[in-house]
N, C-alpha and C positions, 0 to 999 in steps of 0.2 A: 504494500500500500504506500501510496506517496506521500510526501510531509504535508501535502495542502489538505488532502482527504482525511487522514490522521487528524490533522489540525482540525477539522471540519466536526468528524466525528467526535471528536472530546468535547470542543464546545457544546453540539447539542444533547449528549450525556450531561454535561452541568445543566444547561440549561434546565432539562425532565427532571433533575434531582433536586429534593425538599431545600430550601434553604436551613442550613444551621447559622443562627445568630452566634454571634461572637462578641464579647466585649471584652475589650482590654482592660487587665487587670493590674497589671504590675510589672514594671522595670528593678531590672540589678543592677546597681551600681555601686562598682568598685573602691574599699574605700583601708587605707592602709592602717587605720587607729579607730576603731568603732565604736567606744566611746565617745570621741572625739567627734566623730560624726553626726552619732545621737545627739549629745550637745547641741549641733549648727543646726539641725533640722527642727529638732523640739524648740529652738529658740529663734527661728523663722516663723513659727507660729503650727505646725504641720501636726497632726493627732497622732499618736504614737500608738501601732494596735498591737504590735508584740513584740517583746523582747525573748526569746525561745534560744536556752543554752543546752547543749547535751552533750555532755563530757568536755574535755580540753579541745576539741579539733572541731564544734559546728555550735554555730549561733547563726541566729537570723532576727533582726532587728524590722520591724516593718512601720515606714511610717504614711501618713496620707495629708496631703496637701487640701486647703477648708474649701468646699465646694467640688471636690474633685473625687470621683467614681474610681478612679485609678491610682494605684500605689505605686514607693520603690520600697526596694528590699536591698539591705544591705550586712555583711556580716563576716562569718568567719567559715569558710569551705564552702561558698556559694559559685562564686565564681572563677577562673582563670586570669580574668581580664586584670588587666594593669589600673591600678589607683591612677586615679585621674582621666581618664580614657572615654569617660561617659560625656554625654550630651543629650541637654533633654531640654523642652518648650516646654512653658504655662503659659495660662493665656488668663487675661484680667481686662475687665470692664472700664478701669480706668488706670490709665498707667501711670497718670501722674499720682493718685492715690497710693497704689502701688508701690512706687518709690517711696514715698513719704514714712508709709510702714514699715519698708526694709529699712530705713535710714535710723526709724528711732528704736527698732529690734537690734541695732547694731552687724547690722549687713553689711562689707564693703561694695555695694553696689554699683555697677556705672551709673552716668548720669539719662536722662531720657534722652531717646536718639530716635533718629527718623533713618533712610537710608539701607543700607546693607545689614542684617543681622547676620551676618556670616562672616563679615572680613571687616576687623578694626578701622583699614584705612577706608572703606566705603560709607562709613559713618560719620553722621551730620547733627550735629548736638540740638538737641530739644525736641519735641514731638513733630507727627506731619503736620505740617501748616495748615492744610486743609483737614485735620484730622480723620481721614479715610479709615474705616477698617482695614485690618492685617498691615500697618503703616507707621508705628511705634512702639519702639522697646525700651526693655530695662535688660543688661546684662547681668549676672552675678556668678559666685564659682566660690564651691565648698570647698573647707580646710584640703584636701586633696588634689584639689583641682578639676575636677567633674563641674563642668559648665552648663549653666542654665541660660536662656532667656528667653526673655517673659514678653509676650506679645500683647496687643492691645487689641482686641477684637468685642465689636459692638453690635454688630451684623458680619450672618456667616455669607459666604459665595452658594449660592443656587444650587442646590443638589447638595450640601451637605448637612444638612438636619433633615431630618422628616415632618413633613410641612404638615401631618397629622398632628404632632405633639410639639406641644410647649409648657419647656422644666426652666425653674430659675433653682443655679446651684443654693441660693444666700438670700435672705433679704437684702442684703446688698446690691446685688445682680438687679434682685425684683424692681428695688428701687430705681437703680440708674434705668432701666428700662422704661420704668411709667415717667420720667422726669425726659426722657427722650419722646416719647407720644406725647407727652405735654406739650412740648416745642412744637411738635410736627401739629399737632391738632391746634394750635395757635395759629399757626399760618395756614392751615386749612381755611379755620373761619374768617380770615382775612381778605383769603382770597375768594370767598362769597359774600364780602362787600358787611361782614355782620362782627359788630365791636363786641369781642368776649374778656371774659376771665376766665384767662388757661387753667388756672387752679381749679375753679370750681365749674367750669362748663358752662358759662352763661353767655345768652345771646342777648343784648339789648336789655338788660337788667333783670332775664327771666333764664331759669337754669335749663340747659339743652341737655333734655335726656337722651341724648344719642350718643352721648363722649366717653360712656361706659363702655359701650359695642366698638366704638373707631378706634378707643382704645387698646380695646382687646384685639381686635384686627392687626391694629400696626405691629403693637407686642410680638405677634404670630408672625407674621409675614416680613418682623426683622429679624429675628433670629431663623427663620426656616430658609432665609436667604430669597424669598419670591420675592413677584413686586408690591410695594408700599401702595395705601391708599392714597390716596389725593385730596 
């Protein structure tokens, strides 16, 4: 059989098979004093859900970052990998918030940067001007040297949430979400010629009960990445 038809047929064998969901769970990361590491993480703010010793030669340390579904794992005969060698993204709602909190956690954090988050010399100090999502960072890098950084994302790109469901990690999240629909549903009613208050919904001194629903719409339709109401 030829590589095209091979290729052909595999495809529609996945296609006819049930999907299995998959969710990421946890990253290893390498780290050469684990205490020392526990320390940086517990004191970044991050839940600590196990510390598991057994005998001289295995521990596994597991901690979880607040609003995040996914863990690392770090310890003693877990990995091969070389201390420092890891690389890993978070993502946060607001990035200058973000820094604000590493800075008084005692983080040596970079400063916020727009630009390249891969290569020092492609970086351009301070947030995106236009504040785009996926378009500012914060870098940081644990006692060992395993590199983090941390992205700003507000709205995802099209196709990656499922536009059925909408989760906020945080009241934090929840919040900067409804205070972004605020915005947006101010200059909706603007632009229908009608003088409101963003806070409370009112059109012409009388409360518009529609700003619960456009709300909710926007909320949905920013984070599932489709398009935004008008």
């Amino acid at each position: 059989m030829g590589q095209t038809a091979s290729s052909f047929k595999q495809q529609k064998n996945a296609a006819g098979a049930a999907r299995v969901d998959m969710k990421f769970e946890v990253s290893l990361v390498p780290v050469a004093d684990v205490d020392r590491a526990k320390e940086f993480y517990t004191r970044l703010g991050w839940r600590l859900d196990d510390d598991i010793v057994n005998g001289n030669d295995f521990r596994v340390v597991q901690l979880t970052p607040p609003g995040s579904a996914s863990s690392i794992s770090f310890g003693k005969g877990l990995t091969p990998a070389a201390p420092g060698s890891f690389r890993g993204g978070l993502i946060v709602t607001d990035i200058e918030a973000a820094h604000r909190e590493f800075v008084a956690r005692g983080i040596n954090a970079s400063e916020v940067f727009h630009g390249s988050p891969f290569s020092a010399a492609g970086r351009i100090s301070g947030p995106d001007p236009e504040r785009k999502s996926y378009s500012s960072y914060v870098a940081f890098e644990d006692p060992d040297g395993n590199a983090w950084i941390v992205q700003e994302v507000t709205h995802r790109a099209p196709g990656r949430i499922d536009p059925a469901k909408t989760t906020f990690a945080s009241a934090n999240d929840l919040a900067g979400a409804m205070r972004r629909a605020e915005a947006a549903f101010g200059e909706h009613e603007k632009s229908k010629g009608q003088n409101n208050s963003q806070s409370s919904g009112q059109a012409n001194g009388q409360p518009n009960a529609k700003w619960p629903d456009w709300y909710a719409s926007y909320m949905a339709a920013e984070q599932a990445g489709t398009e935004l109401p008008k």
